[in-house]
Structure formats: structure tokens, C-alpha cells
C-alpha positions in Angstrom: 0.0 0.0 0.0 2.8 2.0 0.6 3.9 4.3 -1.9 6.2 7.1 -3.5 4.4 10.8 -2.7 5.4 11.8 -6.0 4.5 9.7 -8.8 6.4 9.6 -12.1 4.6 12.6 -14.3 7.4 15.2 -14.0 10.6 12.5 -14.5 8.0 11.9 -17.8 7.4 15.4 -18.8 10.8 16.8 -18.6 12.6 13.5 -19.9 11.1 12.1 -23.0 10.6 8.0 -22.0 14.1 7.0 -24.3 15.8 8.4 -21.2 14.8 5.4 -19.3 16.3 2.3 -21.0 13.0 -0.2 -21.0 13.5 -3.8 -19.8 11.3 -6.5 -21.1 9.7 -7.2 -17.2 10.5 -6.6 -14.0 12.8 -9.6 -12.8 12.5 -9.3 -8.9 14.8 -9.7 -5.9 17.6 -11.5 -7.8 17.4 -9.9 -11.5 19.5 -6.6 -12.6 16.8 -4.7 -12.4 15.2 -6.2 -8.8 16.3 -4.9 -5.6 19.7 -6.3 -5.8 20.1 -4.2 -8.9 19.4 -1.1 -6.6 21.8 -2.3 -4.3 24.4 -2.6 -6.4 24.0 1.0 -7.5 24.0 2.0 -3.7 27.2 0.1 -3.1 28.8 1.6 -6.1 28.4 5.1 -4.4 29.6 4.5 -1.1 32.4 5.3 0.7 35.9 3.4 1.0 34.8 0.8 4.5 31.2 2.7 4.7 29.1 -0.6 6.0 26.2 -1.7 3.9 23.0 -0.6 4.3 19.8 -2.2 2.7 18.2 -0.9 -0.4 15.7 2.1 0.2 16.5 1.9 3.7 15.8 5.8 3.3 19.5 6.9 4.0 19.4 10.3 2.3 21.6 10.7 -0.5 22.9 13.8 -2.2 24.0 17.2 -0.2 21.6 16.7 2.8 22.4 18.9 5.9 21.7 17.1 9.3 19.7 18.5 11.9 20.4 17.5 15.3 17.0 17.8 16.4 15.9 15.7 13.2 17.9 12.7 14.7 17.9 13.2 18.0 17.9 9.7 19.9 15.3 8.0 22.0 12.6 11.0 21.1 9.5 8.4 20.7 10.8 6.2 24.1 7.7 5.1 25.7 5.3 6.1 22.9 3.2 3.3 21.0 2.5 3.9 17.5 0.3 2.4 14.4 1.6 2.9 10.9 -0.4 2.4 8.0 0.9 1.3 4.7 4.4 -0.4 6.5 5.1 -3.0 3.8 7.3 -1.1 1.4 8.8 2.7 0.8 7.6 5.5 3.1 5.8 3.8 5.5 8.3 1.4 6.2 10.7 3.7 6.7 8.3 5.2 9.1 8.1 2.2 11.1 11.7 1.7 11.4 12.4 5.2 12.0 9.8 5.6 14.6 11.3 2.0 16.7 15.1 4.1 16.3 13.7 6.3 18.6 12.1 4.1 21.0 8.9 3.4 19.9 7.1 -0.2 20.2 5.0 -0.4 16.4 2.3 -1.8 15.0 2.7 -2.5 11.2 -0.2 -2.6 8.8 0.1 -4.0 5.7 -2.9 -4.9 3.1 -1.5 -7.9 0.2 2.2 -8.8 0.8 3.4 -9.2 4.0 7.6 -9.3 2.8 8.4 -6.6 3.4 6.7 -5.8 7.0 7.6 -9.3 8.1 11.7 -8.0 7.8 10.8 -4.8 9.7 9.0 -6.3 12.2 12.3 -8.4 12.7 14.7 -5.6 12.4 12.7 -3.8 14.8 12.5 -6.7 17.4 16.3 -7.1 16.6 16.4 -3.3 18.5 15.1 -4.6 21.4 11.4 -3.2 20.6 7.8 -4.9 20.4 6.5 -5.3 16.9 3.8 -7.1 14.6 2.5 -7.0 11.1 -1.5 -6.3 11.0 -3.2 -7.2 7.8 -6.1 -5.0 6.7 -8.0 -4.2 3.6 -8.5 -0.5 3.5 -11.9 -1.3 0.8 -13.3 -2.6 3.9 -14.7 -0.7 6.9 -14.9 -3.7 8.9 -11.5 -4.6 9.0 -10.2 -0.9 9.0 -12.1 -1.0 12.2 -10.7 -4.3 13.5 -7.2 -2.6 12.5 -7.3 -0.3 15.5 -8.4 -2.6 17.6 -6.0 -5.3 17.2 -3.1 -2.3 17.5 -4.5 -1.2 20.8 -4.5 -4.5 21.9 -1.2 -5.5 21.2 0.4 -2.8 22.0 -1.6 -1.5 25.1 -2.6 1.9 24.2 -1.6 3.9 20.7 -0.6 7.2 21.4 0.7 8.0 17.7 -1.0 6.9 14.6 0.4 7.7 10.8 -1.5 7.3 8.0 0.4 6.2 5.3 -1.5 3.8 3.4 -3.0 5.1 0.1 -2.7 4.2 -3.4 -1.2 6.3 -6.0 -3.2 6.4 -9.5 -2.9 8.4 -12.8 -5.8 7.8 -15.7 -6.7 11.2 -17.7 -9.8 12.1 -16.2 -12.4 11.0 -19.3 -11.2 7.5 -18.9 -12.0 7.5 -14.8 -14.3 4.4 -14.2 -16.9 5.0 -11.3 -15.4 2.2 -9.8 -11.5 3.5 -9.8 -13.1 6.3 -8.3 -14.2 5.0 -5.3 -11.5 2.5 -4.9 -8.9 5.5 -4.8 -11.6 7.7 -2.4 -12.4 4.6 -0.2 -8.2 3.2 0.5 -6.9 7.1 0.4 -9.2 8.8 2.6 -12.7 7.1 3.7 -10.5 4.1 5.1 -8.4 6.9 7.1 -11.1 8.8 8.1 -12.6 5.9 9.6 -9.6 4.3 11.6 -8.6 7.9 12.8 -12.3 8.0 14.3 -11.6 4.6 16.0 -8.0 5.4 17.1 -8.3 9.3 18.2 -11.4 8.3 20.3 -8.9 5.8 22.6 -6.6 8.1 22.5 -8.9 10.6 23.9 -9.7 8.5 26.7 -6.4 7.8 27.2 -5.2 11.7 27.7 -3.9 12.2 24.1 -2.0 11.2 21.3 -0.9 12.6 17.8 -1.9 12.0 14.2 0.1 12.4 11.5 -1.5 11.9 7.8 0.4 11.4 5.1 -1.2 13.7 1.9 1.1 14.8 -1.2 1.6 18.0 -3.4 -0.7 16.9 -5.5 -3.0 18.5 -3.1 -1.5 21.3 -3.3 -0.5 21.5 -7.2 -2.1 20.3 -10.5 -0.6 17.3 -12.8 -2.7 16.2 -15.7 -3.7 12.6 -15.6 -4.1 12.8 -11.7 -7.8 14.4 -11.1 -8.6 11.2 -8.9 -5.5 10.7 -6.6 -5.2 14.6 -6.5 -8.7 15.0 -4.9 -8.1 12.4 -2.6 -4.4 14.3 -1.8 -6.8 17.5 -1.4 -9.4 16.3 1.1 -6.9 15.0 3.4 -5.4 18.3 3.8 -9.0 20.1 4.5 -10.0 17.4 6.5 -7.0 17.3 8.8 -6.9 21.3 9.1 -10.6 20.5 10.2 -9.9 17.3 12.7 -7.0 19.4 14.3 -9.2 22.2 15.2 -12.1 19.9 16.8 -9.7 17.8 19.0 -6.6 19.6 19.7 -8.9 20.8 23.0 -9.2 16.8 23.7 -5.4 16.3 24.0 -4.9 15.2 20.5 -2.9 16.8 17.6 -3.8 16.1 14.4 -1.1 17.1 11.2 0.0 16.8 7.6 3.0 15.6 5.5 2.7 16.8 2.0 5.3 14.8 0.5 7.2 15.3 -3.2 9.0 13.9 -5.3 10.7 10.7 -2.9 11.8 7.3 -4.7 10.5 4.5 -3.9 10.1 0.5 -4.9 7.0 0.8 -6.3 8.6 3.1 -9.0 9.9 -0.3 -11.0 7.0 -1.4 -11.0 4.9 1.3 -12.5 7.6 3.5 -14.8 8.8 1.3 -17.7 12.5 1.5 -17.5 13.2 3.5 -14.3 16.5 3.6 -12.8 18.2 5.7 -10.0 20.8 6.9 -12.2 18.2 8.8 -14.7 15.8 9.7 -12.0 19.1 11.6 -10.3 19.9 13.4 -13.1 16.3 14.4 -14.0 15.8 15.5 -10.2 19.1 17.1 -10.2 17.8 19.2 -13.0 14.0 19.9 -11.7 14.0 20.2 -8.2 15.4 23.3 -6.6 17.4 21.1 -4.4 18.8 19.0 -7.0 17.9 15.3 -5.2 14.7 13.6 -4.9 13.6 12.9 -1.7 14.5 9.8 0.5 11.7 8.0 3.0 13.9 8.6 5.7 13.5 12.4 4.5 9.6 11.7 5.6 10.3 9.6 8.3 12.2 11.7 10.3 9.4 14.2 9.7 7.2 12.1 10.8 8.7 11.4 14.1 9.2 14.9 15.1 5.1 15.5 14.4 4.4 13.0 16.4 6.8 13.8 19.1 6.9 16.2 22.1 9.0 18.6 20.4 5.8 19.5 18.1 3.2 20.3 21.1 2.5 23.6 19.3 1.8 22.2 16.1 -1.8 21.8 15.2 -3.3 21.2 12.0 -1.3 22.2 10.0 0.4 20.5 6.1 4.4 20.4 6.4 5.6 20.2 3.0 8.4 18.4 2.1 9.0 18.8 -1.7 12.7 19.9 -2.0 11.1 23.0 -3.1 9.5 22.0 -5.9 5.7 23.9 -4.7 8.1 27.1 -4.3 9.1 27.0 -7.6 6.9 29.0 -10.1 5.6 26.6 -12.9 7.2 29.3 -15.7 10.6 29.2 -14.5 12.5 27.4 -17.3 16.1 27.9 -15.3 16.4 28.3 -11.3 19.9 28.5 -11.2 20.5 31.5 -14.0 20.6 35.3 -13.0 17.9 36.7 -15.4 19.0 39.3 -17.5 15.9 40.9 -17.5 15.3 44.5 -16.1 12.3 45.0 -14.4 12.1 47.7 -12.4 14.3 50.1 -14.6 13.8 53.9 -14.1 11.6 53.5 -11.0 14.1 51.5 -8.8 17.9 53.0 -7.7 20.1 51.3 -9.2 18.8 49.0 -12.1 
């Protein structure tokens, strides 16, 4: 369920396809192109004795400045959290960056459990309590029995992030009523529902934080995205709405509007992607010049649901690498313009 915030219209608009050399399928774990593949591209660029690190384990990659608060240790000890979506990309990340910092997780997954059966074990290997939750976000009932089965494993839930959604791109006269309400019931009815379940304990409990996970589609128009974008909309107005009605109750209710962050699910759905051409297409289009990584969004994530952001209350954090600052007719960021605006009313031009 898990899935890249930014999906793969801009690589495609700015780079014609050729860019992307097309393989005849997607091999899997052990072909070129799999995960391995990936790997061996991340242990090209490392460092002389740097020690290996899974693929997409979110370690951010390019010239990324580190915040001390961002990474402080131990900031989620004591606090119990359910994570949407945990299976694969962001909300993996999530899950793992959320038991770094002391939290005990509850990991909900909705087809394959893979990839949240290995975080549940790295996260038990840190000494924390873990499980995988399965759930079909189409259904109420089970988004339902979700929060129930996280409260009682892990005793309480004093921080839920909703991750899950699915991303989905069809120009808007080919939308089928029922892709329609597939996207509208997995990307925000299912969320609204299990934040009702979940925020309601945690109101009983004194408090808690929720943290949704929306994109800059929301917030910017993409052809081909009508669907997915109105989804990415509501849960911005709805969470601006949420935060105001329970904030009194003890519980604080925010946004991440993710961009452009690479994630597995991009092989899948790009023919021929690879992290070589997405670098150099991001290092052209993004003001600053990397795509994002999910640790980018986990450690976000972590510091919403944390102490440190008691003062925060409804509001959308973007993190886009700039790209919603950038004005859509900008054809070069990084060129003085020779332009002169202003001439013979301002000193000096």
C-alpha cells in the first residue's frame, strides 16, 4: 500500500521515455533490475569501509544537511504507534524510524506481508515490540478491527500515521466510477474511519498525535491525476478541520505533503526507471537538485508525532525539496535573469 508521494509525471514530462532504457519485465529480488540491482548501485556510491545498508533503507543521499533535532535519539521512548501502509517505501521507513527512537510499532500491511515481516524483525532485533497487521483498507470492517488489534497488542496507541493510500494516474475521461471510489475509499474514507476509532482511545487515554500522510498533488495540479489529486486534497482540508475539533481533547492532528521521494513501487509502474536517470532528471528539476528519501519523511514524521511538536496543530508540512516554491514558468532556477524589471523607478537597475 505504501507508496512514493510523487508519482512519475514530472521524471516523464521533462525527460522524454528513451531516457529510461525499457526492460522486457520486472525480474525481482535477484534480476539486474530487482532490488539487488538497486543495491548494487548504492554500493557503487559508497564510501571506501562505509558498511552496507539495505536498499531504500531511506538513508538520504545527495548534499543533505543534518539537523540534530531531526535525529535526536530516544525522542519516541515510551510512545506506541500504528503505521499504515508499513510494507514497502515511506511507510516502512516510518516504522523503522519511529522503533530508532524508541517506539514499540504496529505495522499494517494490506497484500504482501515481505516486506513488513523483515521490519517487524529488524525492529524486534532493537530490542522493541512489533507485529504486522493485515487489513484491507476497501473494507470498513476490517479498518475498524485494525485499530483494535493495534491497541490490543500494543496496550494503548498514542501515535498513529496514516500512510496507506494508493497512487493512481488515468486522464480524467477514462476515470471508471469504480476506480473512483477505490482511490476515495483506500486514500481517505479508510483513514477517516480508523482515525475516528483510534483518536477516540486516544482521547480516553489523555492524548496522542496523528500524523497523515497527503502529497503535493493536493496542493498542485498534474494532468492525468484528477482522482489521486482530490483524494491528496481532502486529506489536507480534513486534517486542518480534525485538528481544530480535537486539539482541545489532547490530541494533535497534522500533515505531511510529500514530493517527489523514490520508492520501490517506481519499477514497477515506470517502464525502464532507474536511479541513475531519475538523479539526473531530479538534479535538474527540483530546486534542491535530489529527490527525496523515506527517511526524508520519516524523520518528519517522528518529530510530528513527538513532544517537540506540542505547538503544532493542524497544519500541512511540506516536504518537496522546493519544488511547490518554484513557479511553474521558470524554465532555469539557477540562472541570474538578464531581464530589467524595475528600470527607471528603482535605484540602481
Amino acid at each position: 500500500m505504501s507508496r512514493g508521494a510523487y508519482p512519475f509525471w514530472l521524471i516523464s514530462a521533462v525527460f522524454p521515455r528513451p531516457v529510461f532504457p525499457v526492460r522486457k519485465a520486472w525480474p525481482g529480488p535477484a534480476g539486474k533490475g530487482g532490488l539487488r540491482g538497486i543495491q548494487e548501485v548504492l554500493e557503487n556510491r559508497r564510501n571506501p569501509g562505509e558498511k552496507e545498508k539495505p536498499p531504500f533503507s531511506g538513508q538520504a543521499r545527495g548534499p543533505v544537511a543534518t539537523n540534530p533535532l531531526m535525529s535526536h535519539e530516544g525522542r519516541l521512548a515510551g510512545k506506541r504507534a500504528l503505521i499504515t501502509g508499513a510494507g514497502t517505501g515511506i511507510g516502512r521507513e516510518i516504522a523503522l524510524e519511529f522503533a530508532r527512537q524508541g517506539a514499540e510499532v504496529a505495522l499494517h500491511y494490506a497484500h504482501s506481508d515481505a516486506g513488513v515481516r523483515s521490519a517487524v524483525q529488524e525492529i524486534q532485533a532493537m530490542g522493541r515490540k512489533a507485529a504486522a497487521l493485515q487489513a484491507r483498507f476497501q473494507d470498513i470492517g476490517e479498518v475498524q478491527g485494525l485499530a483494535d488489534k493495534a491497541i490490543e497488542f500494543l496496550g494503548r496507541v498514542d501515535c498513529l500515521v496514516n500512510n496507506a493510500g494508493i497512487t493512481f494516474n488515468k486522464a480524467f475521461f477514462k476515470v471508471t466510477p469504480e476506480q473512483f471510489d477505490t482511490v476515495f475509499q483506500v486514500n481517505i474514507r479508510a483513514q477517516f474511519f480508523l482515525t475516528q476509532r483510534v483518536a477516540r482511545h486516544m482521547i480516553e487515554r489523555g492524548g496522542g498525535a496523528v500524523c497523515n500522510l497527503t502529497s503535493i498533488h493536493g496542493l498542485s495540479g498534474a494532468r492525468d491525476h484528477s482522482a489521486y489529486a482530490a483524494t491528496k486534497g481532502a486529506i489536507i482540508a480534513y486534517t486542518r478541520s480534525l485538528a481544530v475539533e480535537l486539539a482541545h481533547q489532547g490530541v494533535r492532528v497534522n500533515a505531511i505533503a510529500p514530493g517527489w521521494v523514490n520508492v520501490e513501487n517506481y519499477f514497477k509502474a515506470i517502464p525502464g526507471f532507474s536511479l541513475e536517470a531519475a538523479a539526473e532528471a531530479a538534479r535538474k528539476t527540483v530546486p534542491a537538485a535530489r529527490a527525496g528519501t523515506p527517511l526524508d519523511i520519516a524523520r518528519l514524521a517522528v518529530f510530528l508525532c513527538s513532544d517537540d511538536a506540542s505547538f503544532i496543530v493542524g497544519q500541512t508540512l511540506v516536504a518537496d525539496g522546493g519544488t511547490t516554491s518554484l513557479m511553474s514558468l521558470m524554465t532555469d532556477f539557477r540562472t541570474e535573469s538578464n531581464a530589467s524589471f524595475g528600470k527607471d523607478y528603482v535605484p540602481g537597475v
